[in-house]
C-alpha positions in Angstrom: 0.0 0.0 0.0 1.1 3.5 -1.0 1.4 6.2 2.0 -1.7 8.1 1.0 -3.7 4.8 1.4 -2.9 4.2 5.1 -4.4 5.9 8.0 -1.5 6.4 10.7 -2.8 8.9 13.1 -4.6 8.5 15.9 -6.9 11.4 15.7 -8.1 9.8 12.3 -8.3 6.4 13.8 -10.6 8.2 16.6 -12.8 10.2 13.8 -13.2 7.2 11.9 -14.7 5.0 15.4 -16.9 8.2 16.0 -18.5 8.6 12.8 -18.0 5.8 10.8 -20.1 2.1 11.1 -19.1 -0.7 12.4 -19.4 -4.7 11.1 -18.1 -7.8 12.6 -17.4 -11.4 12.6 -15.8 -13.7 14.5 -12.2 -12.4 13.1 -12.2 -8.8 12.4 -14.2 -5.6 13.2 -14.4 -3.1 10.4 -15.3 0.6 10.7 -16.4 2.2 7.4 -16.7 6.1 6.8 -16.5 7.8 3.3 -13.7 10.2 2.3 -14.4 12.3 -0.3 -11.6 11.5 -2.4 -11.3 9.2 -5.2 -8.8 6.5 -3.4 -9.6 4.5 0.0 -7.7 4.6 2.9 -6.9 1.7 5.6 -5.8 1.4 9.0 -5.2 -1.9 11.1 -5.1 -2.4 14.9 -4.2 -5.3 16.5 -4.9 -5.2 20.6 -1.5 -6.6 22.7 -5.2 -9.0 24.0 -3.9 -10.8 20.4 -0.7 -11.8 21.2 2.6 -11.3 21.5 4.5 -9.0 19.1 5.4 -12.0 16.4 1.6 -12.9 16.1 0.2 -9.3 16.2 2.8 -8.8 13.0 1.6 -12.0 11.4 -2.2 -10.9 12.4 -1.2 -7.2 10.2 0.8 -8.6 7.7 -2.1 -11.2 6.5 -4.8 -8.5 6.7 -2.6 -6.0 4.2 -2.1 -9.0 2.3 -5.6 -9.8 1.9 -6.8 -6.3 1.7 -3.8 -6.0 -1.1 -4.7 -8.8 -3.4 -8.8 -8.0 -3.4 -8.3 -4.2 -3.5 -9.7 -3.4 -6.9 -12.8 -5.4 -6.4 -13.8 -2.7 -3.7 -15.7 0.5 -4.2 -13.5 3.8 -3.9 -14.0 6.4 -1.8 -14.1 5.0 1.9 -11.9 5.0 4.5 -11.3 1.4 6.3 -10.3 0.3 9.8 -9.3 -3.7 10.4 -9.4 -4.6 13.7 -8.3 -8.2 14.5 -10.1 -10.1 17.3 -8.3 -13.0 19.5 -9.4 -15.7 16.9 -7.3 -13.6 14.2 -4.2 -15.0 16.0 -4.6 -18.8 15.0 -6.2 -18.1 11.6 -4.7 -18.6 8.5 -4.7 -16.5 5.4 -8.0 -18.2 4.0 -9.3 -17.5 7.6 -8.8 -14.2 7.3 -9.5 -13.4 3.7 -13.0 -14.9 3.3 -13.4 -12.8 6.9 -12.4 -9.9 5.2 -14.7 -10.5 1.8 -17.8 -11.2 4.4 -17.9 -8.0 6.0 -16.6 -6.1 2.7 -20.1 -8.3 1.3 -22.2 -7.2 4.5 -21.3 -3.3 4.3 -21.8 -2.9 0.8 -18.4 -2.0 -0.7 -18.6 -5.0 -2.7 -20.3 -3.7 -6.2 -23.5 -6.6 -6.5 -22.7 -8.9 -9.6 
């Protein structure tokens, strides 16, 4: 992901919790909020409740993977926060990918086909 596409601060982190919606499943949370620029953005937090440092890094590097490989499938213009729930720590990439596709599915950023 380019630097433009990632949300690093914390006071955008906090906007997005505040005004944005949330979805879940038993993996992730997602918080949704449109931007109103033509690219969307992404943040991921991963709670120390996870695991230790090696498994929160596996946790964030197979949600920017998954969010990498099915990015053009998504509608533009949103900004997107991951967070991974304690079942995120034994999941594999599958796990978290179809996880990922759900709530993408159940908030609408999917186009229909």
């Amino acid at each position: 992901m380019k630097s433009e596409e990632r949300i690093k601060r914390n006071s955008h982190f906090r906007y997005i919790y505040n005004r944005g919606k949330s979805i879940s499943n038993d993996t992730l949370v997602l918080y949704t909020l449109k931007n109103k620029k033509d690219i969307n953005r992404v943040g991921i937090s991963v709670s120390k409740k996870v695991g230790n440092s090696v498994i929160r890094n596996k946790v964030k590097r197979l949600i920017r993977e998954s969010y990498r490989v099915n990015s053009e499938s998504f509608n533009k213009g949103y900004d997107f926060i991951f967070i991974a729930r304690q079942r995120s720590a034994s999941a594999d990439y599958n796990k978290v990918e179809s996880a990922m596709k759900h709530l993408m599915r159940k908030s609408g950023i999917i186009p229909k086909e």
